[in-house]
ROPATI-75297 format. One record per residue: x, y negated, z of N, C-alpha, C in turn; residue in one letter; residue number from 1. Coordinates in Angstrom, 3 decimals. Layout:
% ROPATI-75297
NODE        n_u        n_v        n_w       ca_u       ca_v       ca_w        c_u        c_v        c_w   marvo   rovo
NODE          X          Y          Z          X          Y          Z          X          Y          Z       a    NUM
...
This chain:
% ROPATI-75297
NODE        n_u        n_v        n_w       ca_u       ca_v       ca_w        c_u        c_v        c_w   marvo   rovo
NODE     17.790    -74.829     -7.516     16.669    -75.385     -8.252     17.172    -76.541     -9.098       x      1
NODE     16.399    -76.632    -10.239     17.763    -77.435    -11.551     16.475    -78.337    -11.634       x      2
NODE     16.147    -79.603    -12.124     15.059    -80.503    -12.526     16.001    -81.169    -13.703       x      3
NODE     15.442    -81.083    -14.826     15.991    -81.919    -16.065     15.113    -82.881    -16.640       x      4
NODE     15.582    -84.210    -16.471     14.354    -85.684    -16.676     14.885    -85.572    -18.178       x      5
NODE     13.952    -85.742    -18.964     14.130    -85.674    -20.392     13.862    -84.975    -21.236       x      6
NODE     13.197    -84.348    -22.081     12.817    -83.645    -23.129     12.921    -84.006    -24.610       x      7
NODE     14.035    -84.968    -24.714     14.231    -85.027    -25.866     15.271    -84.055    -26.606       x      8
NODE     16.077    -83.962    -27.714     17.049    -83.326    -28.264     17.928    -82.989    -27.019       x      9
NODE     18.974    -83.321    -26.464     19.784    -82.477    -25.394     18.882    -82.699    -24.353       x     10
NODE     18.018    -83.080    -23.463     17.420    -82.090    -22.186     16.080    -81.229    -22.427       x     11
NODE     16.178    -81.411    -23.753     15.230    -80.230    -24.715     15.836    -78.741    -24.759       x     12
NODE     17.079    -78.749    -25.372     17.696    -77.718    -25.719     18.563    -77.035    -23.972       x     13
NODE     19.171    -78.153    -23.432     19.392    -77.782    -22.118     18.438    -77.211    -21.213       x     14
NODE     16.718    -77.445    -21.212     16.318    -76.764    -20.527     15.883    -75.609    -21.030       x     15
NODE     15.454    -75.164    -22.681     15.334    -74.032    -22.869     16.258    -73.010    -23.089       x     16
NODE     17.528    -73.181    -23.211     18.836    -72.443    -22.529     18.935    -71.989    -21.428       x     17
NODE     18.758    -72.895    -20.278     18.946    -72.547    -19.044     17.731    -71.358    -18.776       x     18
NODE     16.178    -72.107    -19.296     15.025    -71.242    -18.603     15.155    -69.832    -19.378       x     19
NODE     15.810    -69.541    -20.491     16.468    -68.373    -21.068     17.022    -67.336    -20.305       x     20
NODE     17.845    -67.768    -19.814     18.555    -67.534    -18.812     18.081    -67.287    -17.462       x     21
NODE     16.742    -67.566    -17.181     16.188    -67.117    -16.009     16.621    -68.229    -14.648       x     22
NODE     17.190    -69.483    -15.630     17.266    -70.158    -13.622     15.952    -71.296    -13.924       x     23
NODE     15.999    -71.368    -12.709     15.052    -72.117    -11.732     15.026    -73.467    -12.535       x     24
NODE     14.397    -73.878    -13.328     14.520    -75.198    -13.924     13.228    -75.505    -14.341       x     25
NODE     13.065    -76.979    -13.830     11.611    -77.392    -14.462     11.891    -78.573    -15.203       x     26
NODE     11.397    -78.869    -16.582     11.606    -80.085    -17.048     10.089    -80.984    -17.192       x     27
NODE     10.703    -82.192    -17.015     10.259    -83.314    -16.705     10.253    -84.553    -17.805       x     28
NODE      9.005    -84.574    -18.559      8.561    -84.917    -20.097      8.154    -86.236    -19.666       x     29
NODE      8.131    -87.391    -20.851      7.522    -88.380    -20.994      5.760    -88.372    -20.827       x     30
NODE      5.665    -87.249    -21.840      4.341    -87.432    -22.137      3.925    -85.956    -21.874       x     31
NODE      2.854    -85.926    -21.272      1.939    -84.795    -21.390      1.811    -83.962    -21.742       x     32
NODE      1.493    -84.044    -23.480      1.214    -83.140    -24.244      2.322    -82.353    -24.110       x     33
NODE      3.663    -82.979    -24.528      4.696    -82.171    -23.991      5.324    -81.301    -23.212       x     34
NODE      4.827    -81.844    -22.239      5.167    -80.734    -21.051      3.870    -79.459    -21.047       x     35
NODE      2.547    -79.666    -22.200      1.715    -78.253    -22.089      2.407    -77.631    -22.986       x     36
NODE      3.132    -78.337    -24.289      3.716    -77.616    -25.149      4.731    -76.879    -24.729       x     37
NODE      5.462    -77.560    -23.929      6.994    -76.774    -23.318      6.582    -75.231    -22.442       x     38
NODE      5.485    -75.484    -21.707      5.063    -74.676    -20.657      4.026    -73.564    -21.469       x     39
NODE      3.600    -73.841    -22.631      3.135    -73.179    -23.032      3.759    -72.029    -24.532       x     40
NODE      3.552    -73.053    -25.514      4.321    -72.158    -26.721      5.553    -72.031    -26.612       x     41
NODE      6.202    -73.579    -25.619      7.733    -73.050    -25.222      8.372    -74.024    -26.260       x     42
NODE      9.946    -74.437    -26.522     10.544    -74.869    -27.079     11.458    -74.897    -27.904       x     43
NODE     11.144    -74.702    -28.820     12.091    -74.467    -30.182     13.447    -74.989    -30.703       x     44
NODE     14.897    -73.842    -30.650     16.016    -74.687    -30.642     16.472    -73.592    -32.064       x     45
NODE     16.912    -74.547    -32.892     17.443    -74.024    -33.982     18.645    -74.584    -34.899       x     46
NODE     19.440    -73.949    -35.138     20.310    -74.613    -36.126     21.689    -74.088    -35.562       x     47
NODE     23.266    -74.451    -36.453     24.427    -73.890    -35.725     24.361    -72.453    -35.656       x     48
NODE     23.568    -71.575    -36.083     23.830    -70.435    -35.362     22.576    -69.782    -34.580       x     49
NODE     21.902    -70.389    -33.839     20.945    -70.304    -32.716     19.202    -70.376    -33.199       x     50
NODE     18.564    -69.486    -33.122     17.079    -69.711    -33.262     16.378    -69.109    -32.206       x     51
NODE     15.686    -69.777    -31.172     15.473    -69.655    -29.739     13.914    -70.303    -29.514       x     52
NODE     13.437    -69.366    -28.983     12.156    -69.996    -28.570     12.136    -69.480    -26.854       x     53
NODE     12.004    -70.765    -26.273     11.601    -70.312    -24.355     10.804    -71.555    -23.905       x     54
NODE      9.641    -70.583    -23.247      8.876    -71.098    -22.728      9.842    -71.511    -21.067       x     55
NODE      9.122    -73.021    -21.259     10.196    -74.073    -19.930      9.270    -74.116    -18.968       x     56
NODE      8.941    -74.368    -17.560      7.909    -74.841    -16.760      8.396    -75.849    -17.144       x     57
NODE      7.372    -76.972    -17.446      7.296    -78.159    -17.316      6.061    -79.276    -17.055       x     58
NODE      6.382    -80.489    -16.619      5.964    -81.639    -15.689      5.973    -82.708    -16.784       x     59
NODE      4.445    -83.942    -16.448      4.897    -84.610    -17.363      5.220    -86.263    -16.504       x     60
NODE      5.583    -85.830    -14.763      5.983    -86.538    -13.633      7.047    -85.862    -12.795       x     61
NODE      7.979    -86.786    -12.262      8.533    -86.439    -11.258      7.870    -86.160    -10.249       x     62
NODE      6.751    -86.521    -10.015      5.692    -86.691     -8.660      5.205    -85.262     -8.675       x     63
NODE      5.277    -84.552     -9.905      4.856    -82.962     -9.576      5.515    -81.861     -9.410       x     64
NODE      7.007    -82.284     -9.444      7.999    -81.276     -9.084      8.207    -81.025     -7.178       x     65
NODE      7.928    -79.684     -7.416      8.452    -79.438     -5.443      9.699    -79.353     -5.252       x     66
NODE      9.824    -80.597     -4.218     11.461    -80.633     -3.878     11.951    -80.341     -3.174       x     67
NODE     12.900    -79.611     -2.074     14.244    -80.639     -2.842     14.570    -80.023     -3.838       x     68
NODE     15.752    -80.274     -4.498     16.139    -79.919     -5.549     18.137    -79.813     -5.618       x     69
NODE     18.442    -79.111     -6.441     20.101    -78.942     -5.786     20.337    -79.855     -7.022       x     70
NODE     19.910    -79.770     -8.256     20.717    -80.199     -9.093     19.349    -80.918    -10.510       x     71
NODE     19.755    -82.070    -10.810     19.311    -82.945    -11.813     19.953    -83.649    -12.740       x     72
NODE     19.608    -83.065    -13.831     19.748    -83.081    -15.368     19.571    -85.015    -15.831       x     73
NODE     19.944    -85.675    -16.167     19.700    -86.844    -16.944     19.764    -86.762    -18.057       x     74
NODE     18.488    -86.727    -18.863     18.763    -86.685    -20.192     17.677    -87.429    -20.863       x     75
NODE     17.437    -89.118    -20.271     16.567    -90.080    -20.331     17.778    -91.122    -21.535       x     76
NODE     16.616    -91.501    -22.301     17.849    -92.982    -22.845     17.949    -93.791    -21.940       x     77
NODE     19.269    -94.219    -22.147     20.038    -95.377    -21.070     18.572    -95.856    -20.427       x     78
NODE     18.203    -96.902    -21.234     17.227    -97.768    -20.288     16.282    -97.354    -20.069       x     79
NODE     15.982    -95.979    -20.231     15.347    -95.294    -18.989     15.494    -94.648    -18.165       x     80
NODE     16.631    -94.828    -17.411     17.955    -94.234    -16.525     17.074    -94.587    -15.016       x     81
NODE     17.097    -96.092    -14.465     17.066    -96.797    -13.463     15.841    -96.129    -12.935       x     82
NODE     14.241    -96.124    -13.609     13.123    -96.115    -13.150     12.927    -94.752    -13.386       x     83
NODE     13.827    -93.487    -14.107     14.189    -92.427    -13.506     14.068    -91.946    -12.660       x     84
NODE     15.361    -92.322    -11.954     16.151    -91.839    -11.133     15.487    -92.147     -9.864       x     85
NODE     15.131    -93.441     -9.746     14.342    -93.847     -8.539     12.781    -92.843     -8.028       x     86
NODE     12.455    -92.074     -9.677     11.280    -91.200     -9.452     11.652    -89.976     -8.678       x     87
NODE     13.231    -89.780     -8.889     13.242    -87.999     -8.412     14.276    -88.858     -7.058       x     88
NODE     14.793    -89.345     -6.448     15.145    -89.813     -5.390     14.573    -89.007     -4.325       x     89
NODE     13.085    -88.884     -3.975     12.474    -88.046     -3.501     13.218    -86.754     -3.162       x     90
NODE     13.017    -86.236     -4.016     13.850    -84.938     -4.293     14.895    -84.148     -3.913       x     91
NODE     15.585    -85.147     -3.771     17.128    -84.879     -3.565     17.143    -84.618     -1.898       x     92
NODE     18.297    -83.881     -2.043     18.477    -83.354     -0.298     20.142    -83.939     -0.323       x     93
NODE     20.381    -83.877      1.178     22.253    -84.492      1.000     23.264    -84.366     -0.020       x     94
NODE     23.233    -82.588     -0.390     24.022    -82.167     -1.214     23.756    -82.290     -2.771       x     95
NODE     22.373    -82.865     -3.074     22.074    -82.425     -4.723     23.092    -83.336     -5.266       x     96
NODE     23.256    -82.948     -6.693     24.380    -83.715     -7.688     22.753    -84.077     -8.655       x     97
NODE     23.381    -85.050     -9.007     22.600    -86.071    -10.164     23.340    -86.257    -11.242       x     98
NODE     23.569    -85.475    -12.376     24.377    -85.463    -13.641     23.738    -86.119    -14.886       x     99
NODE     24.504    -87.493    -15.702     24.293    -88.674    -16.424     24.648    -87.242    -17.564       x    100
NODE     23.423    -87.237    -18.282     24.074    -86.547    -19.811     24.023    -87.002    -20.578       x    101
NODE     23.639    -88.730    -20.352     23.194    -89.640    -21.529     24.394    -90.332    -21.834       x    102
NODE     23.752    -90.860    -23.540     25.227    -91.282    -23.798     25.589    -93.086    -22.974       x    103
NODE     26.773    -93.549    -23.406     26.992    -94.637    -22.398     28.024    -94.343    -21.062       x    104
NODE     27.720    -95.761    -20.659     28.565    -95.241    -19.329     27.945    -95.817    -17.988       x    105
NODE     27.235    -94.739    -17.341     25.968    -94.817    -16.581     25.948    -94.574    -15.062       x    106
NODE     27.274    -94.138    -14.882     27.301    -93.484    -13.225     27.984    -95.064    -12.165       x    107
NODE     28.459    -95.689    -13.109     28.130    -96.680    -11.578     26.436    -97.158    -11.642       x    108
NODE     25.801    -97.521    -12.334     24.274    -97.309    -11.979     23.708    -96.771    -11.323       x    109
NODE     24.427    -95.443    -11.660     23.645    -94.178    -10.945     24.112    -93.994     -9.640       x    110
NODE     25.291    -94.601     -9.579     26.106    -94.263     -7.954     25.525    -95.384     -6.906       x    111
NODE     25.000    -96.110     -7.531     24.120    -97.454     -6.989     22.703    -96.803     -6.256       x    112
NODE     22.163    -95.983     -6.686     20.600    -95.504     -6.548     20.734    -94.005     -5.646       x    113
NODE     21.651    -93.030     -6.354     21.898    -91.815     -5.612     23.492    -91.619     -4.283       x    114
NODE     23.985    -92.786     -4.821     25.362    -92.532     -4.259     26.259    -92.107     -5.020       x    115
NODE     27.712    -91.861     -4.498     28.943    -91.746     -5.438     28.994    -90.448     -5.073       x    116
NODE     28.511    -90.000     -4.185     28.652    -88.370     -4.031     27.716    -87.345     -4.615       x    117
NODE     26.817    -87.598     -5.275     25.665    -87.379     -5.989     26.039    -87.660     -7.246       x    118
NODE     26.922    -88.546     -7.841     26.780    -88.729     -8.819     27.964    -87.893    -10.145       x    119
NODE     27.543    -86.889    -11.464     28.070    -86.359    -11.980     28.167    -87.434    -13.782       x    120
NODE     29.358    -87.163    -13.600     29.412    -87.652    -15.418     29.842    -86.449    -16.240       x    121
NODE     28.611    -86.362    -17.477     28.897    -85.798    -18.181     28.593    -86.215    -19.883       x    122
NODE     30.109    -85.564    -20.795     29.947    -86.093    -21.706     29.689    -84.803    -22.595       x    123
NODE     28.150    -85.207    -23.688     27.774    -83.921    -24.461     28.575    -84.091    -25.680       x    124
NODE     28.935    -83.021    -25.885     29.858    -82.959    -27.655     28.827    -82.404    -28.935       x    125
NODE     28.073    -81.930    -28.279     27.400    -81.223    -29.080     25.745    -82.751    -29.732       x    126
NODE     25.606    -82.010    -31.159     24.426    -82.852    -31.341     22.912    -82.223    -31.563       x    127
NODE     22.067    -82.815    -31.959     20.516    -81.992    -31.547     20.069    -83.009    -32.283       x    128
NODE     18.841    -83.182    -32.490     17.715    -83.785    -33.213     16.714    -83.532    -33.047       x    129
NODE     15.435    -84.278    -32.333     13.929    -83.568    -31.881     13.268    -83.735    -33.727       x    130
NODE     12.956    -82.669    -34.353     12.405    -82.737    -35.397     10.652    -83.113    -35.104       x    131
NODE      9.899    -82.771    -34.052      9.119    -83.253    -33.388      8.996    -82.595    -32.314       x    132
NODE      7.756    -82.937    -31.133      7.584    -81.920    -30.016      8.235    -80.758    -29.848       x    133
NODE      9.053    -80.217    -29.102      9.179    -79.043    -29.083     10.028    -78.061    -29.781       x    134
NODE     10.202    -79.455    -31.134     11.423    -78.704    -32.152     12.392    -79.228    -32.423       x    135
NODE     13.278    -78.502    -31.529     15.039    -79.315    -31.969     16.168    -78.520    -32.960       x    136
NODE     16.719    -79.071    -33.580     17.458    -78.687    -34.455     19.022    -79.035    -33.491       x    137
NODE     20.231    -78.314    -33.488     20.635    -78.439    -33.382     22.007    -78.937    -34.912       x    138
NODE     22.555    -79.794    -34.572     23.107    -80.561    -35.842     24.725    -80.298    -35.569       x    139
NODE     25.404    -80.558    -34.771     27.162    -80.068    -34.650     26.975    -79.613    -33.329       x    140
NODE     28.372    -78.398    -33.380     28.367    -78.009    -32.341     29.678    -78.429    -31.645       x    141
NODE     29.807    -78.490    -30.398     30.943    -79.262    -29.166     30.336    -78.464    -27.899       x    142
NODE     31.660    -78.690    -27.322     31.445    -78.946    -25.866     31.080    -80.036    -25.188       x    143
NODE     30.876    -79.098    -24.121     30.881    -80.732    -22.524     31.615    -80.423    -21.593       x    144
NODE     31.814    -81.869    -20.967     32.750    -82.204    -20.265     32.189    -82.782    -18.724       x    145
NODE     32.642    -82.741    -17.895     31.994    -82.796    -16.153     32.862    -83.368    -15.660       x    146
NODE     32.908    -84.631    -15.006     34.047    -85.237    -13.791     32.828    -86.485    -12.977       x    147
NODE     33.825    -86.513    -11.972     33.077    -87.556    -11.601     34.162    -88.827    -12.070       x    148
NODE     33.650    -90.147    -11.221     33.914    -91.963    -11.549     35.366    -92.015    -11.150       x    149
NODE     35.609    -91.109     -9.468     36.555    -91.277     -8.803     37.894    -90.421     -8.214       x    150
NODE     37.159    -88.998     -8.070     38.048    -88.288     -7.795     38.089    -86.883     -8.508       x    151
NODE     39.001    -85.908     -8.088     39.067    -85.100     -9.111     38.135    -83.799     -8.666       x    152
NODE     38.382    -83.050     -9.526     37.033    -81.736     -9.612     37.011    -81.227     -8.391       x    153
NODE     35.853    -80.508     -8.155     35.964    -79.859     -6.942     34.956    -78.666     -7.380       x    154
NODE     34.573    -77.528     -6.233     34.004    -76.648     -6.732     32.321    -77.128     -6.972       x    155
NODE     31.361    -78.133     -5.985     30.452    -78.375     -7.341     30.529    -78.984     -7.900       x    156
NODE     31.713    -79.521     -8.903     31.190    -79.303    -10.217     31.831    -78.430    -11.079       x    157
NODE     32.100    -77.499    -10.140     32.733    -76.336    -11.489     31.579    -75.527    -11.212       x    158
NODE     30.592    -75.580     -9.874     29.327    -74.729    -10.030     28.346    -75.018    -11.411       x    159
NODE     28.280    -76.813    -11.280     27.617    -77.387    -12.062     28.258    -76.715    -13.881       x    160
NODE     29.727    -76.523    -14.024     30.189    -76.465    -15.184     29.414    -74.684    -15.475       x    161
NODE     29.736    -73.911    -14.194     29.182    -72.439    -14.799     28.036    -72.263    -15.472       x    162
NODE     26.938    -73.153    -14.609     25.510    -73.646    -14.999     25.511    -73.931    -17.043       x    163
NODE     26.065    -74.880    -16.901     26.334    -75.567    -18.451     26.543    -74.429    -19.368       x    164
NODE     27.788    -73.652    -18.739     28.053    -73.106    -19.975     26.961    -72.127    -20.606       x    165
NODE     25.990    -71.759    -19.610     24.831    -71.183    -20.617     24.523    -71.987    -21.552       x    166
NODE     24.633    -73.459    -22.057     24.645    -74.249    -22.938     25.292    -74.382    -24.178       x    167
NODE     26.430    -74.686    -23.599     27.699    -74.515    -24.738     28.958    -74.605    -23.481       x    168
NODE     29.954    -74.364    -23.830     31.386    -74.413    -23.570     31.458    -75.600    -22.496       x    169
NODE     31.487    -75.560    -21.121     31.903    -77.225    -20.584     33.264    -76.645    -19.632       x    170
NODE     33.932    -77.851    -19.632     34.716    -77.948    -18.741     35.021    -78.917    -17.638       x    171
NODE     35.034    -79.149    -16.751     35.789    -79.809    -15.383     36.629    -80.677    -15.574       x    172
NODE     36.813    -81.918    -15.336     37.937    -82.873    -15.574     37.907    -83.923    -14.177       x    173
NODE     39.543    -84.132    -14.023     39.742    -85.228    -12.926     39.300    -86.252    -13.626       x    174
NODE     38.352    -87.093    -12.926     38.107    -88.275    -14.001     37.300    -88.484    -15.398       x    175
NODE     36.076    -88.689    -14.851     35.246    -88.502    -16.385     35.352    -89.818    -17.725       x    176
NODE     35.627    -90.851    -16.777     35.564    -92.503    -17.693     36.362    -92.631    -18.573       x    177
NODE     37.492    -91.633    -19.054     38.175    -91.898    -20.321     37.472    -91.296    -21.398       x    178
NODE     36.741    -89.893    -20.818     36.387    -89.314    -21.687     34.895    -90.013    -22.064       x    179
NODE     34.084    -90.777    -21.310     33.145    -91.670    -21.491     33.147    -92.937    -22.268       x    180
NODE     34.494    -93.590    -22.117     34.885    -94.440    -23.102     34.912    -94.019    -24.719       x    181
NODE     35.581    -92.919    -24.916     35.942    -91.805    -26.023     34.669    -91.749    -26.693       x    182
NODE     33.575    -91.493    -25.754     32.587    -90.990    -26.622     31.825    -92.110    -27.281       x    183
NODE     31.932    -92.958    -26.297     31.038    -94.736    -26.780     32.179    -94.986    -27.865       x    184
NODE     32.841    -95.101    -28.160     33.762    -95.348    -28.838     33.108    -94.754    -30.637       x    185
NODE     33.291    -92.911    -30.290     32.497    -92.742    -31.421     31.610    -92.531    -31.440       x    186
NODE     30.450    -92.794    -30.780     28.659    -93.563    -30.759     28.894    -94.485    -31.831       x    187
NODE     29.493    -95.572    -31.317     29.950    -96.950    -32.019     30.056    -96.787    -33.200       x    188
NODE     31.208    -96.129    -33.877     31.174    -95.965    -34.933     30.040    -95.168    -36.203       x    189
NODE     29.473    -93.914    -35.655     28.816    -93.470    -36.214     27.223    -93.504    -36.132       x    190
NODE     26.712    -94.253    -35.078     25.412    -94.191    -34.493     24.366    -95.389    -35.598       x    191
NODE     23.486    -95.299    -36.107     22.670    -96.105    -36.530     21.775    -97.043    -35.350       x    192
NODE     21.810    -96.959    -34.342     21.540    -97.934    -33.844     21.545    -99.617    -34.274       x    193
């Protein structure tokens, strides 16, 4: 069972990939309307190549997902990481992984709230754009990348990587924080922030 917090551009396009695909995934919206739109007309991914419409189950609370849950998606902006994570806490059973898809560098936070054994870093290559509700454009295409803070791969997260690649291309790495640095690096440079 997959729960993805976020419905913007990547946990937009990540959950209507996955629910494509037929797995178990419910996403988990800011707002309301959103989650009738997702659950209803479904979510629109276009661009690169790809024109996709899938209807997502979706929530516009953590409080309405049935848990436990094996595996959770982060795809909240940074500073809405903390009061997140603390919502689907619930959720989680010994084994679930909690995967950071946001940009930054977020898993000692996250290893703070879920633990270091729970906690997945991942860096997206790929870009997206919510043109509004429901409609994402996809803008360059990349891979992703999966490690954890401390030690090196193991098989979940190469379960977690099989998952992904219904997404795009990911791979497994000892050690995610260089490649997390890498990416803040070119955030930095190119991001209008």
């Amino acid at each position: 069972k997959i729960v993805i917090v976020g419905a913007g551009a990547i946990g937009g396009t990540t959950a209507a990939l996955l629910a494509r695909k037929k797995f178990d995934v419910t996403l988990v919206c800011k707002y309301p309307e959103l989650a009738s739109m997702a659950g209803s007309k479904g979510m629109y991914i276009h661009g690169m190549g790809k024109a996709i419409r899938a209807v997502v189950p979706a929530v516009a609370s953590p409080g309405e997902v049935t848990g436990p849950v094996d595996f959770v998606f982060l795809a909240t902006k940074a500073m809405d990481m903390e009061d997140a994570v603390r919502e689907i806490l619930p959720l989680l059973h010994p084994g679930s992984k909690v995967v950071s898809m946001q940009n930054g560098i977020m898993e000692t936070e996250l290893e703070k709230i879920v633990g270091k054994n729970r906690t997945v870093g991942c860096v997206v290559g790929f870009g997206a754009t919510m043109v509004e509700y429901g409609n994402i454009e996809l803008t360059s295409s990349g891979e992703m990348w999966l490690g954890y803070s401390d030690r090196p791969a193991d098989n979940d997260l190469r379960e977690i990587g099989r998952i992904l690649n219904h997404v795009t291309t990911t791979q497994t790495v000892d050690g995610i924080l260089p490649l997390r640095y890498a990416k803040l690096i070119i955030n930095s440079c190119t991001s209008t922030l």
